[in-house]
N, C-alpha and C positions, 0 to 999 in steps of 0.2 A: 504494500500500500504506500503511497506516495505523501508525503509530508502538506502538498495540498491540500490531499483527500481529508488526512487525519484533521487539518486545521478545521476544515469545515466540518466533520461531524462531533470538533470540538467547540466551536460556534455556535452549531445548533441545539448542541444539548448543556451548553450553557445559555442559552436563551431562552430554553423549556427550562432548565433551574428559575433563571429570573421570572418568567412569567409564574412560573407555580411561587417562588416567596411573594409577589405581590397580587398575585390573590388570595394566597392564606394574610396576607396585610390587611388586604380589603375586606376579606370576609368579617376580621377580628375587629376592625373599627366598626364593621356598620352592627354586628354585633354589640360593640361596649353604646352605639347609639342607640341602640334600640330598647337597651336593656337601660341604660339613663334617661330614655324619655317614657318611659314604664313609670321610675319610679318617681319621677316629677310629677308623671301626669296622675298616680295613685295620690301622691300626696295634696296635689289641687283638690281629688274628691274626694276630701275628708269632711264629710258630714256630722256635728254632734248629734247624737242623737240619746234619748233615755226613755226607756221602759216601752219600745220599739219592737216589736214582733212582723215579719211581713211573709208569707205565701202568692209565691207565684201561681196563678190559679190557669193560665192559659197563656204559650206563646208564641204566636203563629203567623209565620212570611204571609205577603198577602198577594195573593195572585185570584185574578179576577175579571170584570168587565172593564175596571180604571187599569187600565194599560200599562199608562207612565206608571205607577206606582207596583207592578208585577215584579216582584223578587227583589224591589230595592227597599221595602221599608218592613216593618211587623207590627204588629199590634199585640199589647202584653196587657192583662190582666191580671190584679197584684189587689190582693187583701191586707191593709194592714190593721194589726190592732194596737191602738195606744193604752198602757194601762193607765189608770188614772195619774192624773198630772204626768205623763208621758209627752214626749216634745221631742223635737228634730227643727235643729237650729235650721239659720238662715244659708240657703240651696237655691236650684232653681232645678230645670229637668232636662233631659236630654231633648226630647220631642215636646209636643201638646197630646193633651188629655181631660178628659170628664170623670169628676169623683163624684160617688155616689156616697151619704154616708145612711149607711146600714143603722148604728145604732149608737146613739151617746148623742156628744155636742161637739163640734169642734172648732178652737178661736184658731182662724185662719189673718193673717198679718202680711200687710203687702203694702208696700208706700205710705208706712207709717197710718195705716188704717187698720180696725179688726173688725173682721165679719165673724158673724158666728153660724155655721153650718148645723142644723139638726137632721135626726134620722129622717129619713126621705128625701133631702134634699139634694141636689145634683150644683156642679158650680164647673166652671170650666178652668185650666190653666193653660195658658197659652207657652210654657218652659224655660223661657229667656226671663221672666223677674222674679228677683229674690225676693225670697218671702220666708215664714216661719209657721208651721203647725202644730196647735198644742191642746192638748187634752184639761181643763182644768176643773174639770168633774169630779167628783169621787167614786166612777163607775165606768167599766171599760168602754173604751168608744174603740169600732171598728169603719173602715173607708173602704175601699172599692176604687179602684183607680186603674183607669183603662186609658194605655196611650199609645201616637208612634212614634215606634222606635226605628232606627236603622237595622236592615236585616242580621248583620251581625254581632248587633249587641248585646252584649251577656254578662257584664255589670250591672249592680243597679243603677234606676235612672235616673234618681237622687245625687245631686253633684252641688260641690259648692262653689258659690262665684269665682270666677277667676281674681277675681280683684282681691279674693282673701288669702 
């Protein structure tokens, strides 16, 4: 074999070393990125919350007659029950949604105003304003909260401002 020859399949398989360390480079950064915006973005949705119970009662892609909206959004259905003086601080939500509440009272708080929700009552949130929910009965109150979500959402949709 000729000293040419040699050069070039020393060339080449020093250029397959380079290209393989810099994609194990690239793998390992977009990695430690992904893995750092994890746990920024966990620590954004930190919610307070106390004496908070919640069941997911239904969760399901929607695909249907509304087209645009086939396999890109869901709709979840979520029971929660507050136990008495129960609360979940100030959040907003991923999508919108319509609570229903089942049974108790609930002081619902949103631009420095409180409504008070009773059983039967339905209220909408629209997801984007921070608000607070609180139980100040001394008798469990339970909600119903049906909203959409993005098809691959599997956090809850309970989030707290960015601002905080």
């Amino acid at each position: 074999m000729s000293a040419k020859m040699k050069r070039r399949e020393f060339i080449t398989l020093l250029g397959g070393v380079v290209k393989e360390k810099t994609m194990r480079r690239f793998t390992l950064l977009l990695l430690v990125a992904l893995l750092g915006g994890t746990d920024r973005l966990a620590a954004q949705e930190t919610v307070e919350t106390r004496g908070i119970t919640s069941e997911i009662k239904i969760d399901e892609v929607i695909f249907g007659h509304l087209t645009e909206l086939n396999c890109k959004f869901k709709l979840r259905a979520t029971e929660l029950t507050f136990a008495p003086d129960g609360y979940v601080g100030v959040h907003h939500h991923v999508g919108p949604g319509i609570r229903y509440v089942i049974s108790g009272e609930l002081t619902f708080a949103e631009g420095g105003q409180e409504t008070i929700y009773k059983a039967g009552e339905y209220y909408f949130e629209t997801g984007n304003l921070a608000h607070t929910a609180q139980n100040k009965t001394n008798v469990p109150l339970r909600v119903l909260v049906v909203e959409i979500l993005p098809k691959d959402w599997a956090a809850p949709a309970m989030i707290a401002p960015k601002s905080q």
